[in-house]
Structures are given as structure tokens and as C-alpha cells.
C-alpha positions in Angstrom: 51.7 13.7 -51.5 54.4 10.9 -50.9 57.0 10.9 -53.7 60.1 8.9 -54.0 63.6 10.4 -55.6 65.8 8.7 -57.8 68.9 9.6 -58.6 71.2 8.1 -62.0 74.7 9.4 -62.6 76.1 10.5 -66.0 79.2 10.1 -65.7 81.8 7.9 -63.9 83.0 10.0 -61.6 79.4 10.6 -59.9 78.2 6.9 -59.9 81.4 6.3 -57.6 80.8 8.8 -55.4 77.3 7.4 -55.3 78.2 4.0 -54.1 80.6 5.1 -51.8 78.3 7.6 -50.4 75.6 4.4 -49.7 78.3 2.5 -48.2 79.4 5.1 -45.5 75.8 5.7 -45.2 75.6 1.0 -44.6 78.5 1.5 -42.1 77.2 4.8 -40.3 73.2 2.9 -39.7 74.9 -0.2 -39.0 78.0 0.6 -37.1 76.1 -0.6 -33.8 76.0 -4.5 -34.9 75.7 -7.6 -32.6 76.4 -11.2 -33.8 73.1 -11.5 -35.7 74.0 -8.4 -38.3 77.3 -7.5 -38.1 78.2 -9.0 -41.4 76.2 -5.9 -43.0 78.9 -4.0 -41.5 81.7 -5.8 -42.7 80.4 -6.2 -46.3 80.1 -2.6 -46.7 83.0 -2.1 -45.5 85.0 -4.5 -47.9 83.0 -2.9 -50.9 84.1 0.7 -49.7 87.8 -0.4 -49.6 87.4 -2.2 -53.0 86.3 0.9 -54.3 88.9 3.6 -53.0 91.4 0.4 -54.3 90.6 0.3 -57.5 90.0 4.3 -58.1 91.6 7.6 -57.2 89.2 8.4 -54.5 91.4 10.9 -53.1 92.9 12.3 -55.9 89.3 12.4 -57.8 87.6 14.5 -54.8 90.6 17.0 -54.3 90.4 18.0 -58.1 86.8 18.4 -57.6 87.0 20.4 -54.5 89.3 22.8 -56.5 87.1 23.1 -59.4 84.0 23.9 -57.3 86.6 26.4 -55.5 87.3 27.8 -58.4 83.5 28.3 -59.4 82.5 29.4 -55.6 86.0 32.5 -56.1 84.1 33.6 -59.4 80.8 33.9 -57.4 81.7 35.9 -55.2 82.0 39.2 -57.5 78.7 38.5 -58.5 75.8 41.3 -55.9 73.9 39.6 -53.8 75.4 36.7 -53.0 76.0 35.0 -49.3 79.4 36.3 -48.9 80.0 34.8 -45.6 78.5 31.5 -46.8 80.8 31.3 -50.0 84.0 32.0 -48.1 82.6 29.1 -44.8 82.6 26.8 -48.2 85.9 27.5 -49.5 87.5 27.6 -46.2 86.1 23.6 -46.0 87.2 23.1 -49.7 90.9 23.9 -48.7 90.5 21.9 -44.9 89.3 18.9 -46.5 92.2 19.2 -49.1 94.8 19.6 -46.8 93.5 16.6 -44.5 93.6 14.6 -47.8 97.0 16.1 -48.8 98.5 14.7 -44.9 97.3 11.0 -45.4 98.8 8.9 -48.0 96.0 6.6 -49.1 92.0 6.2 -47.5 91.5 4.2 -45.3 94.8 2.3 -45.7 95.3 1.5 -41.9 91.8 -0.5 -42.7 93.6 -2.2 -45.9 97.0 -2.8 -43.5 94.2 -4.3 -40.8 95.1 -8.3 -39.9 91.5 -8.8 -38.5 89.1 -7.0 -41.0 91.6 -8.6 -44.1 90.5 -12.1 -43.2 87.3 -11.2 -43.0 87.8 -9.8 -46.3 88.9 -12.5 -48.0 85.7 -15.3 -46.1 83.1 -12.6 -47.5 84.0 -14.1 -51.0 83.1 -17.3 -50.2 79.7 -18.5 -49.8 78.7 -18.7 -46.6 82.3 -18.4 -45.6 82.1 -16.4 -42.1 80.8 -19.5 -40.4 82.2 -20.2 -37.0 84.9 -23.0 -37.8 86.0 -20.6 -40.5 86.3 -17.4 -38.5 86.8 -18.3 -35.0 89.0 -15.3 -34.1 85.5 -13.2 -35.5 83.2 -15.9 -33.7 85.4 -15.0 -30.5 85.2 -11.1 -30.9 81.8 -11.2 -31.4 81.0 -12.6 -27.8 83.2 -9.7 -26.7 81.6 -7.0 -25.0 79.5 -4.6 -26.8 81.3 -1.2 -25.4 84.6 -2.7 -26.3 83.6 -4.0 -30.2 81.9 -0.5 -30.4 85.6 1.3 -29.7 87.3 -0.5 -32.1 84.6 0.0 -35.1 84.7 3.9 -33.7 88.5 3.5 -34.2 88.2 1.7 -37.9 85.8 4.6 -39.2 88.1 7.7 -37.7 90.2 6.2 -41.0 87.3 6.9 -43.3 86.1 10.3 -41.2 87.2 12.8 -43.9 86.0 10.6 -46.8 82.7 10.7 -44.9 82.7 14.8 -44.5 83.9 16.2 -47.5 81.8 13.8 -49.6 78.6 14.6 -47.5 79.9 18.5 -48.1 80.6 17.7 -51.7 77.2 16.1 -52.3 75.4 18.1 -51.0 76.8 21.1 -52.7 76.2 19.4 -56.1 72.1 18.4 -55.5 71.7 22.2 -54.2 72.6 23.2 -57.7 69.9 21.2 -59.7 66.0 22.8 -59.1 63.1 20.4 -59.6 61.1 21.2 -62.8 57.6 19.5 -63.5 57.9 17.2 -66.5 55.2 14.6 -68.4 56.8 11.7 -69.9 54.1 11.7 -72.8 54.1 7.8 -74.4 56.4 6.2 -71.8 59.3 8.5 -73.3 60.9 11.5 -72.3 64.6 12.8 -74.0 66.3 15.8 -72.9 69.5 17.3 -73.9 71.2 20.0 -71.7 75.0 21.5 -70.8 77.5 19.2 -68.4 75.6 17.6 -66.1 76.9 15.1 -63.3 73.7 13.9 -61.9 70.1 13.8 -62.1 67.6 13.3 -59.6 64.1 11.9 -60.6 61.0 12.5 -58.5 57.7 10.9 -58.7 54.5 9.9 -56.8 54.9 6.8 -54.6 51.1 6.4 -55.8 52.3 5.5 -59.6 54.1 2.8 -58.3 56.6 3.3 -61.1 60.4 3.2 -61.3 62.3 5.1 -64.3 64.6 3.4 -66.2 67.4 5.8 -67.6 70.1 5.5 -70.7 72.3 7.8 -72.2 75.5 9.8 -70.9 76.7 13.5 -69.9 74.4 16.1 -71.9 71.7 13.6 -73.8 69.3 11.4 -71.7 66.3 9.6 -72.0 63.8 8.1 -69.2 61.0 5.9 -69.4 59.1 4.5 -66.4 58.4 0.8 -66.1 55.8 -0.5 -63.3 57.3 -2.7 -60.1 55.4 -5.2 -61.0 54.6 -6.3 -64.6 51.4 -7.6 -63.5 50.3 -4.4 -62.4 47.7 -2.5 -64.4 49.5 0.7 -64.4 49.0 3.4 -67.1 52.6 4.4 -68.4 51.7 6.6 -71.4 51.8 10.1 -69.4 53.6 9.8 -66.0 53.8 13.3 -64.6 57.7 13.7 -62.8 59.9 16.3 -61.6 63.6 16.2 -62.5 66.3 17.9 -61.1 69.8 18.4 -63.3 72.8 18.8 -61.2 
């Protein structure tokens, strides 16, 4: 069976580390650009900076690294654990915090960048990378291929330990929710549980459904609304799996 997985954050913290996760994800798939789709590049890439700019990126991921630290120490006097496994994680916990600790800012050579700021500022306006706006961009896209490719190498080597330790950090967090089969009986399902940064929502790709979710932290409701309104879709008991991380 096909399924899709969605995933909604419940608190702050987790829907940034969701967009920033999609938009090194944008720059890693399209990192390899030529003139016809290299502004998919650069507007991921001024949305990632206008993210760590307006919130404590590195700040917010060290304290979380330390807390999960903290929790991975106190599992490890617990039988039967992966030993080796819990000390390979903390060893990464501290190597990612001490990159972070030997940089100032992310990405702030990026920021600092002459070339990628006035492309910055264009992407605001409406059609504003044209070639009698940009021609220093029009010029550097008829450069070689190999030598655009080093220099976009060189701009994400500035965002490299972003990319790792949240891949790590991610990862580590979806492990700890298990998918549980669920019925959303009358298009509504409510369910109240401890902390929890993230849910993850799977369905059939056959119901052709999408779930629309509201509340925050401990107390959530989902209900699952068709594509397309015009589809005759039955709504009233939509079987799901959900996943509490």
C-alpha cells in the first residue's frame, strides 16, 4: 500500500527546524543548477539565511543537543541498551557543539557575500533577476559549469554543520515517536499526551485526503479534508497512523 506522511510541529522551535530542514534539502537537490533553474537555488538560499537572521539557530540546536545529551547519559544505566551506539551519539552531540561553539554566526560569510546579497535583495522584487537587472548574475551564469559548481560547493561548506547536526538531530527525534493505527471517527480525532515536539501523520495515498491539524504542545486535534472539494470522498472514518515525537 502507498501512504503519504505528514508531519505538523507543536511548537516553535520544531516548525523552524522544519523549514530549515526543506531548505537545505531545496539547496542540496538543486545545488547542480544551469541558467533555466538556478533561481530555486538562490531562493532557498535567501529564505535559509532569513531564517538563521531572525532566530537563534545556533544557540537553539546547541541547547537541544545538550538536553538530548543529557537524556542519552541517563540511558545508558538502563540493561540492554546499545552502549556503543549511545556513546557514537553523544560523541556527535559534543562535535557538533563544539563546531558551533568555533564559528560566530551560520552562514555569515554567506550574509557578508557581495554577489549572493544582491541577488538577495532582486528576489524581492517581481520578476527582478532579469538580465538588465542582474548582469553580473546574467554573466556568471554563462560561466562554466565546473567553475559555478566550486563556488556553490564553497557557499554550502558555510552551512555544512547546520546541514549534519540537524539531519542527526531530526532524525534522532522521529526515531522516538512509533506509528500507532488510529480511526478518525466523524472527520474528528483529539488526543492529549505529555511534551511532544512533532507529530507525523500517515495515510493511504488512495484516500486522497490531507489532515488539517490545530492545537499546540500536549492537546491536538486532526481532521482530514479531501484535495479536491469536488471529490466524492467519504471523511467520516479515515483510518491513519500517527507517530508522537
Amino acid at each position: 500500500m502507498n501512504n503519504i506522511i505528514f508531519e505538523h510541529p507543536l511548537n516553535e522551535k520544531m516548525r523552524t527546524w522544519l523549514r530549515v530542514e526543506f531548505l537545505l534539502n531545496q539547496l542540496n537537490t538543486y545545488c547542480h543548477f544551469d541558467q533555466n533553474n538556478a533561481l530555486v537555488f538562490f531562493h532557498a538560499l535567501s529564505e535559509l539565511l532569513e531564517i538563521i537572521e531572525r532566530n537563534d539557530v545556533k544557540g537553539d540546536l546547541i541547547k537541544e543537543f545538550e538536553l538530548q545529551k543529557q537524556k542519552l547519559i541517563l540511558w545508558l544505566n538502563f540493561d540492554g541498551v546499545d552502549h556503543d551506539l549511545l556513546n557514537d551519539l553523544i560523541r556527535q552531540f559534543d562535535n557538533f557543539v563544539a563546531q558551533f561553539n568555533a564559528i560566530a554566526r551560520i552562514g555569515q560569510p554567506l550574509k557578508d557575500d557581495r554577489f549572493i546579497s544582491t541577488i538577495r535583495q532582486r528576489l524581492m522584487i517581481p520578476g527582478g533577476c532579469c538580465s538588465f537587472d542582474l548582469p553580473s548574475f546574467h554573466l556568471w551564469l554563462k560561466i562554466s559549469q565546473e567553475r559555478r559548481d566550486t563556488q556553490v560547493k564553497s557557499w554550502l561548506q558555510h552551512l555544512s554543520i547546520l546541514d549534519k547536526s540537524l539531519t542527526c538531530y531530526m532524525q534522532l527525534i522521529r526515531q522516538m515517536g512509533e506509528f500507532k493505527p488510529f480511526i478518525c471517527t466523524n472527520n474528528f480525532f483529539q488526543e492529549t499526551n505529555g511534551e511532544v515536539n512533532l507529530i507525523r501523520i500517515r495515510v493511504s495515498l488512495d484516500k486522497n485526503v490531507y489532515p488539517q491539524v490545530s492545537g499546540y504542545m500536549s492537546r491536538y486535534s486532526i481532521r482530514f479534508l479531501p484535495l479536491d472539494a469536488c471529490d466524492n470522498v467519504n471523511i467520516d472514518d479515515i483510518e491513519f497512523e500517527l507517530a508522537c515525537c
